[in-house]
N, C-alpha and C positions, 0 to 999 in steps of 0.2 A: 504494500500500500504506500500511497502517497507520502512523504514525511508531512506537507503541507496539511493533508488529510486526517492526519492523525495528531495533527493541533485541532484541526476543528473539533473532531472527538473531544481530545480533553478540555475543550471548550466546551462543551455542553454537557461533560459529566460534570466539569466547578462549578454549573450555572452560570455562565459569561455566555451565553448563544440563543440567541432571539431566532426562532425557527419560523419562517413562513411568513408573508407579505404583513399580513396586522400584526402577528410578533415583533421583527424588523422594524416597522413601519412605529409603531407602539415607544419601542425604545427609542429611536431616533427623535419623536418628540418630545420624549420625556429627555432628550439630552444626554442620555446613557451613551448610543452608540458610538465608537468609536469606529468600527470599519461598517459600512452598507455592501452585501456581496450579492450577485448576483450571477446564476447559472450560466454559462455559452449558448443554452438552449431554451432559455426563460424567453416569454410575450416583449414584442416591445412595448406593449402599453406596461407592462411589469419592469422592466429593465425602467424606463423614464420614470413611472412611480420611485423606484428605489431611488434612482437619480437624487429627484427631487428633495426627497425625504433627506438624503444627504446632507445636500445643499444647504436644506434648512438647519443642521443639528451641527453642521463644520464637520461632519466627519468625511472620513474617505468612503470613494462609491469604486469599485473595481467589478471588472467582470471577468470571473475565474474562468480558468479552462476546462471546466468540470462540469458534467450534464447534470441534469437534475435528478438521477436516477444515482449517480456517486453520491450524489449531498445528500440525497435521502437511505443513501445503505450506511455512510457516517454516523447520520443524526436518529438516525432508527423512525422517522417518519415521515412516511409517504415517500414524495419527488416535489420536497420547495424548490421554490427557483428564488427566493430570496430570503437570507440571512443576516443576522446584525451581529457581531463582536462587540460585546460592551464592555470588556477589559480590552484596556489600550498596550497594555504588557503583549498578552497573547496577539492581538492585531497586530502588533508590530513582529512577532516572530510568525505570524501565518503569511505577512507582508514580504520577510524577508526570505522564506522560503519558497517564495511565489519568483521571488527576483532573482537568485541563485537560479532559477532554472532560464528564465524567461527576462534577461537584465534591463531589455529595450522596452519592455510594455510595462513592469514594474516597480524598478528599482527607484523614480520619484515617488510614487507614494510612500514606498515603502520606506525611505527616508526623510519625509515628512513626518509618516505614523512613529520611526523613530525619536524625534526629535519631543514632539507631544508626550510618548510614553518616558522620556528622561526626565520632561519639566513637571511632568503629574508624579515623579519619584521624589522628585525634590521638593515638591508641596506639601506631598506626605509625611515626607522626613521634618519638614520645617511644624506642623501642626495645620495645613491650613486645607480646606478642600472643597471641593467643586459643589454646589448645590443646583446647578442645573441652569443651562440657559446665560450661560458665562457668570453666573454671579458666582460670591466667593463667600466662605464663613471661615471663623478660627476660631 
C-alpha cells in the first residue's frame, strides 16, 4: 500500500479525517480543516465544492491520485471523493508524501502545509491557540 495511504489510515483511526462531502465540507467551516482532498475520479460539481470550501477555511485543496474506491478501502466507507485533514501535522506529512513521488504537482503545497504545521507547533509550545476563523485565545 501506498505510504501516502496509510497516513490517511492513521488519520482517521486518531480522528483527524473528515470522511465525505458534508464531513469535509462541515470541518472546513468550522475552521478545523487543514488539507480539503479530493479523489482523481470525484464530480466536478464535487471537486469545485471542495474547492471552494477551501478557499473559504485557508486550507489547502489538492486533488490526489487516488480513485474513490482507494479512499474508500482506507477509510472503511463506501467511495468518498472528498476528504478533510484537520491535523495540520499529518496534512503536512500526507502532503509531503504526495511530493516525494509527484514533486511538480505537489511539492508547493506541501510546503506551505509545512510551514502552517511549524507555526501551529510553536503556538502550542508558547500557550496560545487557534479558536477558529483566524481568531486566537491564550
Amino acid at each position: 500500500m501506498n505510504r501516502s495511504l496509510q497516513l490517511l489510515g492513521m488519520a482517521k483511526k486518531a480522528g483527524f479525517l473528515a470522511v465525505g462531502a458534508e464531513s469535509a465540507s462541515a470541518a472546513a467551516r468550522l475552521g478545523k480543516a487543514a488539507a480539503v482532498i479530493s479523489a482523481c475520479d470525484a464530480s466536478e460539481g464535487s471537486i469545485r465544492r471542495a474547492r471552494a470550501d477551501s478557499i473559504d477555511c485557508g486550507a489547502e485543496f489538492i486533488v490526489v491520485p487516488f480513485t474513490k474506491f482507494e479512499l474508500g478501502n482506507v477509510t472503511g466507507r463506501g467511495s468518498p471523493g472528498t476528504l478533510a485533514i484537520t491535523d495540520a501535522g499529518l496534512a503536512s506529512a500526507f502532503l509531503g508524501k504526495l511530493a516525494e513521488s509527484d514533486p511538480e504537482r505537489y511539492s508547493q503545497a506541501a510546503e506551505k502545509l509545512a510551514k502552517t504545521a511549524e507555526q501551529l507547533k510553536k503556538r502550542k509550545a508558547a500557550g496560545v491557540r487557534k479558536t477558529g476563523k483566524g481568531r486566537t485565545a491564550i
